[in-house]
Rosetta silent file (secondary structure, phi, psi, omega in degrees, C-alpha in Angstrom):
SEQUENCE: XXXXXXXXXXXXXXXXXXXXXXXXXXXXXXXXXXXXXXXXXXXXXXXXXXXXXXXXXXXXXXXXXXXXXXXXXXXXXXXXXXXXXXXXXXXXXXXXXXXXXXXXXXXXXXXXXXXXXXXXXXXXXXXXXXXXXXXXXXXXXXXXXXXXXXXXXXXXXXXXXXXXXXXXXXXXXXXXXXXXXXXXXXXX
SCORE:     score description
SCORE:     0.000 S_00000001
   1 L     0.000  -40.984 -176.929  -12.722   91.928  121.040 S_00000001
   2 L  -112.633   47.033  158.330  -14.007   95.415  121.584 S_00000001
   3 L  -102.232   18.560  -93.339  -10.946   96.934  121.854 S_00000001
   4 L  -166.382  -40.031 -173.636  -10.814   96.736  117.980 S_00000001
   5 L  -117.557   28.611 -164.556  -13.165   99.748  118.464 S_00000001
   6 L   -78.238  -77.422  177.195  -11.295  101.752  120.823 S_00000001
   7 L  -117.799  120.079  160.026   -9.572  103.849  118.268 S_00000001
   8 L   -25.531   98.638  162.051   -9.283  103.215  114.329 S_00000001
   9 L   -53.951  101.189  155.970   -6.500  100.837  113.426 S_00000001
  10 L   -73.782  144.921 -173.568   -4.263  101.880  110.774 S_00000001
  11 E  -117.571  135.093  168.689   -2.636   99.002  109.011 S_00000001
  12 E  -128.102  111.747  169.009    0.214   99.025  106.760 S_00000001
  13 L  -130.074 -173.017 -140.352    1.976   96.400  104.230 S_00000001
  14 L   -72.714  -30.494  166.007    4.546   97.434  101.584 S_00000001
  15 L   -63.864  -62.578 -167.943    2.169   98.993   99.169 S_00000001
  16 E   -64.300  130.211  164.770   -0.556  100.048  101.429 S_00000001
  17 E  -113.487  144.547  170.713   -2.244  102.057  103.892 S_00000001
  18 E  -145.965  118.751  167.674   -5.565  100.701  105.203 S_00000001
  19 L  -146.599 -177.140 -176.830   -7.300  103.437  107.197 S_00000001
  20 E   -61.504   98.913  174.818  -10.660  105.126  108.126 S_00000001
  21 L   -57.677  142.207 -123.607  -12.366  106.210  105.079 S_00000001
  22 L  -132.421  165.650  166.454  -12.711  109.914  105.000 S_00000001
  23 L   -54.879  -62.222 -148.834  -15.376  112.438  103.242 S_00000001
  24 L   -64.908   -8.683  161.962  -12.210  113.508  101.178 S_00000001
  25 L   -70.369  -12.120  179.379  -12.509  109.684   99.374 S_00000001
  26 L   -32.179  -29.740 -145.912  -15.757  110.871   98.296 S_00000001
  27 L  -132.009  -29.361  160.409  -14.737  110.658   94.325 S_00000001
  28 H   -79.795  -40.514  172.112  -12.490  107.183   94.367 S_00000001
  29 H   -64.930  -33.878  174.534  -15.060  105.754   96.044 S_00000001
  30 H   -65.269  -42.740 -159.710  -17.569  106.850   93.587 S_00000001
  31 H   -52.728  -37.134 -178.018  -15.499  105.901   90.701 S_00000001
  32 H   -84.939  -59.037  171.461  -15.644  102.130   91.786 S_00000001
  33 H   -45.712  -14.284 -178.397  -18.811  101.865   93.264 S_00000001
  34 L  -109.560   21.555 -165.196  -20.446  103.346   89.610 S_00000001
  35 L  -106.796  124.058  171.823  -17.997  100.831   87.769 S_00000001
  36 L   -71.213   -7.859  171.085  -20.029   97.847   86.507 S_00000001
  37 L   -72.068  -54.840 -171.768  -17.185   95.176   86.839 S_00000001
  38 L   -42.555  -41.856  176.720  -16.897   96.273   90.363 S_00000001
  39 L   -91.499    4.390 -165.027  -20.219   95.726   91.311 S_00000001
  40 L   -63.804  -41.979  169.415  -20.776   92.817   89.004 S_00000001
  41 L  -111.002   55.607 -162.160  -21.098   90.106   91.889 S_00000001
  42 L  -123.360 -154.212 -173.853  -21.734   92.299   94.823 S_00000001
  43 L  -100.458  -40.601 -159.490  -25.469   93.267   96.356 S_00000001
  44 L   -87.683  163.605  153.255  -25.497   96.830   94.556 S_00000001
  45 L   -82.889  150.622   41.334  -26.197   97.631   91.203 S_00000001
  46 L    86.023  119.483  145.878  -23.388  100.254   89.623 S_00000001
  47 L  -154.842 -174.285 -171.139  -24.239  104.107   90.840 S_00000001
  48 L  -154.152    4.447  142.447  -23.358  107.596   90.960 S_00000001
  49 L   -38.994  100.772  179.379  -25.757  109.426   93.092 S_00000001
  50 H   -72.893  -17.507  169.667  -23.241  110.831   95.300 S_00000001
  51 H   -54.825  -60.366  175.462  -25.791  111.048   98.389 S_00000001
  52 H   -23.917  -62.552 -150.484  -26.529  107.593   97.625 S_00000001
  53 H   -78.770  -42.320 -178.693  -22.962  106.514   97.603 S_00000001
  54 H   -69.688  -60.906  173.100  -22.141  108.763  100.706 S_00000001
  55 H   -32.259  -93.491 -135.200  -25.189  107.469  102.778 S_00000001
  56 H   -72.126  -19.813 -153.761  -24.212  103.668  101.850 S_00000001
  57 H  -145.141    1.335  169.957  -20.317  103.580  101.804 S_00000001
  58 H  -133.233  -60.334 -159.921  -18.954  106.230  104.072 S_00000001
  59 H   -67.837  -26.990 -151.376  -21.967  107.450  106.579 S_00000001
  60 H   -84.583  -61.979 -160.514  -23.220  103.272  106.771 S_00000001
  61 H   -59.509  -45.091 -176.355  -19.059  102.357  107.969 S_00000001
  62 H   -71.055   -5.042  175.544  -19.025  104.953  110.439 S_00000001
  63 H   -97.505  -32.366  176.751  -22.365  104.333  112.300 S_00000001
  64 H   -74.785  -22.407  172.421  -20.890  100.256  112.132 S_00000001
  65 H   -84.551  -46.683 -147.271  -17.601  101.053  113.512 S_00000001
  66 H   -76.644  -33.867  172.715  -19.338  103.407  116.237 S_00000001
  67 L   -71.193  -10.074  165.955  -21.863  100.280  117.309 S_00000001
  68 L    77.959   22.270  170.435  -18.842   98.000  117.359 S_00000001
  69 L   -85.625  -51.247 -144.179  -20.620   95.961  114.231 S_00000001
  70 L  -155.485  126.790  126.936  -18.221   96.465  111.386 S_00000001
  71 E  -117.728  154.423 -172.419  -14.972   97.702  110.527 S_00000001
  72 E  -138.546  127.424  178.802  -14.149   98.536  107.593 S_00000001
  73 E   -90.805  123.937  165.337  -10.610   99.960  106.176 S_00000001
  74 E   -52.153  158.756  163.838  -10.085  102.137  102.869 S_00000001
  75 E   -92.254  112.883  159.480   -7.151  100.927  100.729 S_00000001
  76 E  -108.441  131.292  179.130   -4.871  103.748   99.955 S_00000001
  77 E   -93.093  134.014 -168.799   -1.879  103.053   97.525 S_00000001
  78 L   -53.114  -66.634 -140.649    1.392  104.556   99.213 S_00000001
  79 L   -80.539    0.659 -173.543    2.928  105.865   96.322 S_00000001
  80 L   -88.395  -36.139 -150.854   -0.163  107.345   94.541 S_00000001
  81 L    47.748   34.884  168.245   -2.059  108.068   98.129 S_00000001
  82 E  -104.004  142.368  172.455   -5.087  107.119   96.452 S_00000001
  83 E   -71.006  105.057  170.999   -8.378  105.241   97.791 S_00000001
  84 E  -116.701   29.127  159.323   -8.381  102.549   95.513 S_00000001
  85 E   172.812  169.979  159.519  -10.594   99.928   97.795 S_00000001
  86 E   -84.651  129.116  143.079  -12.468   98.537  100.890 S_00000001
  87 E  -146.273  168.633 -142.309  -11.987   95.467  103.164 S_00000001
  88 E   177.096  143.916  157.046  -13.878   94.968  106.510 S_00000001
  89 E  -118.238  135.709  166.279  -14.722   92.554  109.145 S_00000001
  90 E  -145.997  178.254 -168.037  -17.926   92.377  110.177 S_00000001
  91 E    95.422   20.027 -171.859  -20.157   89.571  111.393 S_00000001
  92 E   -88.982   97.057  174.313  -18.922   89.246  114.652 S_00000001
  93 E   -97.354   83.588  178.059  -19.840   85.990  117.183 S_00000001
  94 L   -51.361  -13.660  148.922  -17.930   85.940  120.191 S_00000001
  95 L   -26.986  -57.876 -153.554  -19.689   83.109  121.012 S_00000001
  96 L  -127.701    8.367  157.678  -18.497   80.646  118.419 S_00000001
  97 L    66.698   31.255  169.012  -15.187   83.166  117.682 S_00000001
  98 E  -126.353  177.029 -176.853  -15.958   83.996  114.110 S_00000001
  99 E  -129.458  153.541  147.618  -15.939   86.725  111.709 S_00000001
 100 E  -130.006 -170.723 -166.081  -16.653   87.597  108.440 S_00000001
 101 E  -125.083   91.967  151.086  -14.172   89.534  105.522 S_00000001
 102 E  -120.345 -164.393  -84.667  -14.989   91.193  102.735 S_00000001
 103 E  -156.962   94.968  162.140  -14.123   93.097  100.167 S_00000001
 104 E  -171.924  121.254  175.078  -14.032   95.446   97.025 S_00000001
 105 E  -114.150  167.900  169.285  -11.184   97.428   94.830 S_00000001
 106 L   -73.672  158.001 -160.771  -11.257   99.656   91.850 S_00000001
 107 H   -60.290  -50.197 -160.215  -10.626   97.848   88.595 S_00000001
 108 H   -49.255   -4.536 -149.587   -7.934   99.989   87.511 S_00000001
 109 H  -145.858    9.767  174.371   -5.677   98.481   90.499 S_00000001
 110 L   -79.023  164.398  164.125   -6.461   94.587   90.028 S_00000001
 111 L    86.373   11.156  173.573   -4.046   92.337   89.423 S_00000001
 112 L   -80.244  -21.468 -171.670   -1.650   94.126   91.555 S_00000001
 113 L    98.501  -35.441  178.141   -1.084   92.250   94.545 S_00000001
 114 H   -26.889  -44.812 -165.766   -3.203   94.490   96.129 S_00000001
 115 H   -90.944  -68.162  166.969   -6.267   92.927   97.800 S_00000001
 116 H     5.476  -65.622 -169.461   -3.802   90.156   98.696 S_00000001
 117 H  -100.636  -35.472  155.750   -1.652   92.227  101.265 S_00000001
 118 H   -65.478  -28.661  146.655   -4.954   93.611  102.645 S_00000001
 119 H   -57.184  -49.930  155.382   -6.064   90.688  103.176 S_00000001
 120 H   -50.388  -62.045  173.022   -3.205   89.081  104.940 S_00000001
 121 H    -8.916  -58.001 -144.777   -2.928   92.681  106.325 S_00000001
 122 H   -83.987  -43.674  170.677   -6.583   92.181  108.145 S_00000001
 123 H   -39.922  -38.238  175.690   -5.813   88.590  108.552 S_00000001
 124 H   -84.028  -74.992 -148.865   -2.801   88.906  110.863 S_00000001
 125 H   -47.064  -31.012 -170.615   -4.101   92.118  112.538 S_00000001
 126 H   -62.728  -56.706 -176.517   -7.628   89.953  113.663 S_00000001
 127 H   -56.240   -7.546 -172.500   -5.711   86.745  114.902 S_00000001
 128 H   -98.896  -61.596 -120.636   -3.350   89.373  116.707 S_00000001
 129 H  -154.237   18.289  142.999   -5.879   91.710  118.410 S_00000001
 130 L  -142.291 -168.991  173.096   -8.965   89.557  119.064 S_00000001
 131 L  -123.519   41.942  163.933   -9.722   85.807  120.095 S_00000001
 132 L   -58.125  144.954 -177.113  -11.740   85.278  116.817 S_00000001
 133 L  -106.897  -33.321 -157.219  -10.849   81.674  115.975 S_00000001
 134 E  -135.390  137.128  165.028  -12.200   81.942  112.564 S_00000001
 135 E  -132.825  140.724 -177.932  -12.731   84.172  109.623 S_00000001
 136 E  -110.042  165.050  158.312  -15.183   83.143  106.909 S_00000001
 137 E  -141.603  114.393  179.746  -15.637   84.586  103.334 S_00000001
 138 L   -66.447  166.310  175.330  -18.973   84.336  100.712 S_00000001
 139 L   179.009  125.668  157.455  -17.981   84.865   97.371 S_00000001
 140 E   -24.065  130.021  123.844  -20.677   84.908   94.364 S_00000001
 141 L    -1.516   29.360 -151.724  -20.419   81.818   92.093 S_00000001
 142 L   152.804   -6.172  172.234  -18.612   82.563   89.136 S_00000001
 143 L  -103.039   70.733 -168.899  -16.044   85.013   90.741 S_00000001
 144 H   -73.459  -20.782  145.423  -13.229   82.821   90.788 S_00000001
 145 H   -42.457  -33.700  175.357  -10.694   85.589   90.721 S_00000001
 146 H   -87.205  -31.356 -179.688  -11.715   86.675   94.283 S_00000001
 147 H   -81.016  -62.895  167.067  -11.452   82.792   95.215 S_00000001
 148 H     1.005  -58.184 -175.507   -7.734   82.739   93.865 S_00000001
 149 H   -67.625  -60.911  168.108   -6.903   85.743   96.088 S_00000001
 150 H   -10.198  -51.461 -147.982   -8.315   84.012   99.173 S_00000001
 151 L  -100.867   12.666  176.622   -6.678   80.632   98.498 S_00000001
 152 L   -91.049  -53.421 -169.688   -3.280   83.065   98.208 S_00000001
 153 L   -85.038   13.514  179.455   -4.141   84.193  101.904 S_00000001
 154 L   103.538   -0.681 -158.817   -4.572   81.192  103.461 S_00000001
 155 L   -90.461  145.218 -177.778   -8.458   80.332  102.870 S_00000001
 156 E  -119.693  122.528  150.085   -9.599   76.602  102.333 S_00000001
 157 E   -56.880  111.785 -163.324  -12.648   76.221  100.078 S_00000001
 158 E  -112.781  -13.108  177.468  -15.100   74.548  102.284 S_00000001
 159 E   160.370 -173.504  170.514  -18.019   74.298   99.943 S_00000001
 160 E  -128.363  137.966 -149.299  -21.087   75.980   98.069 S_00000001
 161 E  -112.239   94.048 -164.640  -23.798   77.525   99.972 S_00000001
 162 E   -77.951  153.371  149.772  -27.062   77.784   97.440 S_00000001
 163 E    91.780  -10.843 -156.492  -29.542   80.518   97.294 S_00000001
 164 E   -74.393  -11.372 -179.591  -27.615   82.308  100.018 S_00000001
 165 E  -136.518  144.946 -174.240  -27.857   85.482   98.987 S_00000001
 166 E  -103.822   95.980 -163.295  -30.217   87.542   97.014 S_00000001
 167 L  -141.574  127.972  178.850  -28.676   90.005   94.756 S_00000001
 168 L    71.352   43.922 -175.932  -29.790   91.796   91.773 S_00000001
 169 L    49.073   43.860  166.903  -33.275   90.495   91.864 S_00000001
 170 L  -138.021  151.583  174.315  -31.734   86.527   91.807 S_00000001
 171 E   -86.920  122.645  158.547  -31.252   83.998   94.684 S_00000001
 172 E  -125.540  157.474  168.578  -27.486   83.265   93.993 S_00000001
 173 E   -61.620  110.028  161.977  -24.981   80.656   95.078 S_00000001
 174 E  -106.805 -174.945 -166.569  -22.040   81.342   97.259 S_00000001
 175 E  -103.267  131.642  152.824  -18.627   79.961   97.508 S_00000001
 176 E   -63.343  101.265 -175.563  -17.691   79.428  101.474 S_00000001
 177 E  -119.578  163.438 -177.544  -14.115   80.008  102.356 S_00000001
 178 E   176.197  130.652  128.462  -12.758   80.453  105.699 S_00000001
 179 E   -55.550  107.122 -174.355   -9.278   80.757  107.855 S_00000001
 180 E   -86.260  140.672  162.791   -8.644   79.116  111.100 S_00000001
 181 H   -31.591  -67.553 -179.175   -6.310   80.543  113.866 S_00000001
 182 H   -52.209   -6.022 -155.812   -4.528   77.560  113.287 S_00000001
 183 H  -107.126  -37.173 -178.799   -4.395   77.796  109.650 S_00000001
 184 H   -98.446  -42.225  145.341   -2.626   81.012  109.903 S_00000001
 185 H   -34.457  -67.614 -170.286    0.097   79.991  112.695 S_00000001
 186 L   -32.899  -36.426 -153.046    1.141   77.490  110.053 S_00000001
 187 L   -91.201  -50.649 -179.951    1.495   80.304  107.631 S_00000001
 188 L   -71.778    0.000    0.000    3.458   82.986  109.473 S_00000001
């Protein structure tokens, strides 16, 4: 499992780059993180304090990849070479061999295919390169567009989880989704 943190995995599928977000993302990263659709089910409110953003969404991945908590890859679009999103596993229990996956792109790039082939991307590379059995995913209540992509990647809707999370001064309701080793043999 924690050879996943030897050296940063680059990933690739036909669009896509998914690597180690950089200082130099500083300004695509703001652009989404201060976009209120982006942030609309997430934990954060919409900002643009770039300390803020740099503290929470660049300096926060790199102290979680160096403790072996969290990685998390930018999205770069090949032909643009722009950071247009995040996805990350973190959430790890070697124990019970699960993980979990999230999530987040700029608007301007939905509908694209995108988050899709990073997910499968992340999906293959985990079931490949660790002996995680499982990957779960939360997803807000009302974002049925993120469960769509999911149930595109292989994810079975297992249920609704109330109150689990507190975001944006409310207790809200998530959706549970989650991908079995086995669930993903079938698929490849």
């Amino acid at each position: 499992m924690r050879e996943i943190f030897s050296s940063f995995p680059v990933l690739y599928t036909d669009d896509l780059v998914l690597r180690k977000p950089e200082n130099s993302d500083m300004e695509d990263i703001a652009a989404m993180v201060s976009d209120p659709e982006v942030a609309k089910y997430d934990w954060y409110e919409p900002m643009s304090d770039t300390e803020k953003i740099k503290k929470i969404f660049l300096d926060d991945y790199e102290e979680s990849y160096r403790e072996k908590e969290e990685i998390t890859w930018g999205i770069v679009e090949k032909k643009s070479d722009r950071f247009i999103g995040v996805v990350n596993l973190s959430d790890f229990d070697t124990y019970n061999k699960k993980c979990e996956i999230g999530y987040y792109l700029n608007r301007n790039f939905w509908n694209k295919n995108y988050m899709t082939q990073s997910v499968k991307e992340v999906v293959k590379f985990t079931f490949k390169k660790t002996d995680m059995n499982r990957i779960e995913a939360f997803i807000t209540v009302g974002n049925d567009a993120s469960v769509r992509m999911l149930e595109k990647c292989g994810f079975s809707y297992e249920g609704c989880v109330r109150e689990r999370d507190f975001i944006k001064g409310d207790f809200v309701d998530s959706v549970i989704m989650a991908i079995l080793r086995r669930d993903h043999k079938r698929l490849i």
